[in-house]
C-alpha positions, 0 to 999 in steps of 0.5 A, a space after each residue: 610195227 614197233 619203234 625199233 623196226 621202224 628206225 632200222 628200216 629208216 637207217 636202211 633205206 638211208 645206207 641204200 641211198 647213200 650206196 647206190 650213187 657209187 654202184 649205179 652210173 646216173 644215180 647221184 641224185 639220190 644222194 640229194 635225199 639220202 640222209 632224210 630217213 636217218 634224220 627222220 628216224 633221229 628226229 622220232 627217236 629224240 620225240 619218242 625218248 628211245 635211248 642208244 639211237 647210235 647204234 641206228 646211226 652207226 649201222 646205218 654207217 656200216 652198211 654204206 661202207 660196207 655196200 661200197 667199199 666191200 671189194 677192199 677185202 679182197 686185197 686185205 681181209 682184215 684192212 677191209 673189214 677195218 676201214 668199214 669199221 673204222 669209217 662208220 665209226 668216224 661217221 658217226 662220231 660226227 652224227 654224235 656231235 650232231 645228236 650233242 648240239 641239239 642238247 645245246 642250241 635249239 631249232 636250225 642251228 644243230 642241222 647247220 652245224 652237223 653239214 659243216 661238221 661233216 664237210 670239215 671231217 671230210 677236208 680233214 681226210 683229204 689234207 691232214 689226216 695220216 690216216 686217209 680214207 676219203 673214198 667216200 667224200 659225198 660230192 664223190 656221189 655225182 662221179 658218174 653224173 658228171 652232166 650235173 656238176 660241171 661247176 666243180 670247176 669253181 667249188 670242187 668236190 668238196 662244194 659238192 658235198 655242201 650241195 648234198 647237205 643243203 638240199 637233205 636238210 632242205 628236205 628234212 626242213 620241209 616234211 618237219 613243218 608238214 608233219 607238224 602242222 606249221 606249213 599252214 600257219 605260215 604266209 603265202 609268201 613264206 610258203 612260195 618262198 621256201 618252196 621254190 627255194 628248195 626247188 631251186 636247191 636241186 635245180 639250178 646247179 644241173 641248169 648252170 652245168 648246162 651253160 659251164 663249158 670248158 675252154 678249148 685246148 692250146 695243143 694236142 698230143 699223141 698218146 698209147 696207153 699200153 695195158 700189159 694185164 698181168 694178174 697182180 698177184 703173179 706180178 712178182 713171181 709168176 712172170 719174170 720182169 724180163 718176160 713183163 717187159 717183153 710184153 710191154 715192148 710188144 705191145 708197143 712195137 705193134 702199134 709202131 709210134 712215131 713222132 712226139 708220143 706219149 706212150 704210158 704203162 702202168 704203176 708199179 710196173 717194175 720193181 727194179 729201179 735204184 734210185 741211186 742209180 737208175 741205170 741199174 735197171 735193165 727195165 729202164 735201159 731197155 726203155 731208154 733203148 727203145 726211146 734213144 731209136 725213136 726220138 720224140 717217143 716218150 715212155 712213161 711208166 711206173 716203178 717199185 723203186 728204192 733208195 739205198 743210204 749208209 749209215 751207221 745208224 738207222 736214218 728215218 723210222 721206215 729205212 729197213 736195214 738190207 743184208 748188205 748192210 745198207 739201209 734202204 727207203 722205199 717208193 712208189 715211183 713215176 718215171 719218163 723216159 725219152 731220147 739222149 735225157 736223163 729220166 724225170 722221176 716223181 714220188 708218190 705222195 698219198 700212200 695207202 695206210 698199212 699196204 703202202 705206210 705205215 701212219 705215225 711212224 715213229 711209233 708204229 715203226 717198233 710196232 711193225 718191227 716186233 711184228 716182223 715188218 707187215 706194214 708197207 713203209 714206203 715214203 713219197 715227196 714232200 711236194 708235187 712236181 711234174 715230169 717233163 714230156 720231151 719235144 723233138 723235130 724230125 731230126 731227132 733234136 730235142 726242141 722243148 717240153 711241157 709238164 705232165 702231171 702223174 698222180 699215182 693210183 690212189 693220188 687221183 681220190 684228192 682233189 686239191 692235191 691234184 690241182 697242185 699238177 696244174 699249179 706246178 705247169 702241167 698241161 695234160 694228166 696221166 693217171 697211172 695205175 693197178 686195180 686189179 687187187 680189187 678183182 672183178 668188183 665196183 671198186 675198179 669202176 669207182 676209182 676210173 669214175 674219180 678221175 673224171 671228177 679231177 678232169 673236171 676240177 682241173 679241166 685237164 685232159 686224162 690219160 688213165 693207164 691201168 694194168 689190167 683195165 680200165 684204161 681210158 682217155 677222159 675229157 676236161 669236161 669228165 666224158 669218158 672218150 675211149 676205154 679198154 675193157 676190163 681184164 684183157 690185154 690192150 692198146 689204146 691210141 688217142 689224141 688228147 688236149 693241152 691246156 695251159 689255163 686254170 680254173 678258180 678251183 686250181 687257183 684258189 683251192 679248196 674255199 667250200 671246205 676252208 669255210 666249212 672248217 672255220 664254220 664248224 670251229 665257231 659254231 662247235 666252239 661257241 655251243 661249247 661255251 654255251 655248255 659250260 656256262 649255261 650251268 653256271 648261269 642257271 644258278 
């Protein structure tokens, strides 16, 4: 087999690893190994002098996005195609910047370098970018092994990705110094030491879940996670909203709620609220109808919604000018609704680039003006804030509340963000949704299995409403509780936990990614030096 295939197979057998964790429940623990190849391939290019090895590293990127993240195109062929590019890409400018350090620093160092690199690009993603595509973050692997990773309470999912690192370059550290011949030159004890320290990598954090139990509730609340299943693409032409609505009501009349519930629809489920004046909305009086003759009955939902602004001159860069001569700004929206209040409305913060904003907007604003408007340009809040579950007594008086905190669809990806929910008081996650633009691919699965890596981070209660499915109640301790099945029209009554406490990962953040953003700059900025001087220093 000559050099080449071999290095392809290597960057295959890779891409499959690190694939296989998102599609298959149970597997996470491949992630643990899954860069060896590809470094073992890097590490046989650099030995053997073969020239363009990022043409190995940037296909091998490809095809873990591609493997992944393929159901992406079935929303926008071209942003599918674009994020798969597009995140290899940054992948392997990140596997560049490993494959440069090694011309600076010899030994450990560069390995060390490129999971700090890689964990810093990754916080990046899911804080600052404007353009954010963090679906594959690599402590998103374990998702579905939620049994191993019960300490993500403390470290988050971020730590997970610092577990994956440290446990391939263990590997990798390992088969280098048998294939080298170094295992015998080195003591016994040195051997028993890197030997069970490398054991203890994959072990001890699944040994330490076993012992991480979340605490009991404080409280429990009645929920109906009411599934209208109305395909998306007919959402806003082949049903009215009256007949949308109708269903929605049906659907909860059926199942005769009473008492304090928490009754939930999904997102986007109408486009017809104004938030100048909510009470222009038919869908929102017919709710409030319905709440003000069931006191304690709370009616959650999401919303297209839209604000109008006059002025004489454009207000922001996304204010789209109206026929009627107003400007308006756009939303995606969560509304509470109960008896004798006035709703709690909530804007979504993390939009999807190009479908929902548009990034950069003083810029591509004009861009997407000369092209005629095809870029979503809604705007979210500058802060989290919760909506307010409203209490009453048999009477119908009102008697307290507590907090409930709604990430909105793509909002349940960030685990630091959502911590802000809790921070804020929330008691309870309600986790709203519509899948369905995806189809009938993994992208659906994935995006309900995120959901229970928030649970666990925030030993929160879930209550996930998805249009077409899958809703599901999930415990603080990531467990699937109950779910509905995809694609069918369902009701589904549970009774969920209140929590008032907060784990260290609500508490303090992000710390695995904070050190992994400090450690990155110094050891970059130190081998940039070495660069530069190292020259100069020769002479």
């Amino acid at each position: 087999m000559s050099d080449r295939y071999k290095l392809s197979l290597l960057a295959f057998i890779s891409a499959v690893l690190l694939s296989v964790p998102y599609l298959v429940p149970g597997t996470g623990f491949l992630s643990l190994i899954a860069f060896v190849p590809l470094l073992i391939a890097e590490q046989y290019a650099t030995m053997a002098g073969i020239k363009g090895f990022w043409k190995w590293h940037y296909g091998c990127f490809v095809l873990w996005n591609a493997f992944t993240t393929f159901w992406v195109c079935n929303a926008t062929l071209g942003g599918g195609i674009f994020a798969v590019l597009a995140n290899a890409f940054q992948m392997s400018l990140i596997f560049g910047l490993f494959r440069w350090s090694r011309k600076q620093v010899p030994g450990a160092v560069p390995y060390i370098f490129l999971a700090f690199a890689w964990i810093a690009w990754e916080r990046f993603y899911l804080t600052w970018a404007e353009i954010s595509w963090p679906w594959l973050v690599l402590g998103n692997a374990f998702a579905r092994t939620t049994g191993w990773i019960q300490w993500y309470e403390y470290a988050g999912t971020l730590g997970g990705s610092l577990w994956i690192w440290t446990t391939n370059l263990a590997v990798f550290g390992v088969l280098m110094t048998l294939a080298y011949g170094n295992w015998r030159n080195r003591t016994l004890a040195a051997r028993l030491f890197f030997s069970l320290g490398t054991f203890a990598l994959f072990a001890v954090p699944p040994v330490l879940s076993l012992f991480i139990k979340p605490d009991d509730p404080d409280g429990s609340l009645d929920v109906v996670i009411l599934q209208p299943n109305i395909d998306p693409y007919d959402k806003f032409g082949g049903m009215s909203q009256e007949q949308q609505t109708d269903l929605l009501l049906s659907q909860l009349s059926d199942c005769c709620p009473t008492g304090n519930v928490l009754c939930i629809a999904p997102e986007t489920f109408t486009n017809d609220i104004i938030t100048n004046d909510l009470y222009l909305s038919p869908t929102l009086n017919r709710f409030q109808e319905y709440a003000d003759a069931h006191p304690g009955v709370n009616i959650l939902f999401g919303a297209s919604s839209r604000t109008y602004l006059e002025s004489a001159v454009r207000p922001s860069h996304t204010a789209r000018l109206r026929p009627n001569g107003l400007w308006m700004e756009g939303h995606n929206s969560s509304l509470m609704v109960s008896a004798g209040r006035t709703p709690d409305i909530f804007h979504k913060s993390k939009l999807v680039v190009a479908v929902e904003k548009t990034p950069y907007p003083a810029v591509f604003c004009k861009i997407d003006d000369l092209l005629g408007g095809v870029m979503g340009r809604n705007i979210g809040q500058e802060e989290v804030t919760d909506l307010n579950f409203a209490q009453y007594d048999s009477t119908g008086q009102m008697t307290g509340s507590f907090p409930v905190g709604t990430p909105i669809c793509y909002e349940s990806v960030y685990g630091e963000y959502c911590t802000e929910y809790v921070r804020k008081g929330a008691r309870l996650l309600a986790v709203i949704t519509n899948d369905a633009w995806w189809k009938d691919t993994p992208g659906y699965r994935q995006h309900l299995s995120y959901s229970s890596l928030r649970a666990i981070e925030t030993r929160r209660w879930i209550a996930r409403c998805a249009n077409t499915g899958i809703s599901a109640v999930i415990d603080p301790s990531g467990k699937i509780i109950s779910r509905t099945d995809w694609w069918e029209p369902a009701v589904l009554n549970a009774k969920v936990g209140l929590s008032s406490e907060e784990t260290f990962f609500v508490r303090n953040g992000d710390i695995a990614g904070r050190i992994s953003v400090l450690m990155f700059l110094l050891l970059f900025f130190g081998m940039l030096v070495r660069s530069v001087t190292r020259p100069h220093l020769g002479r």
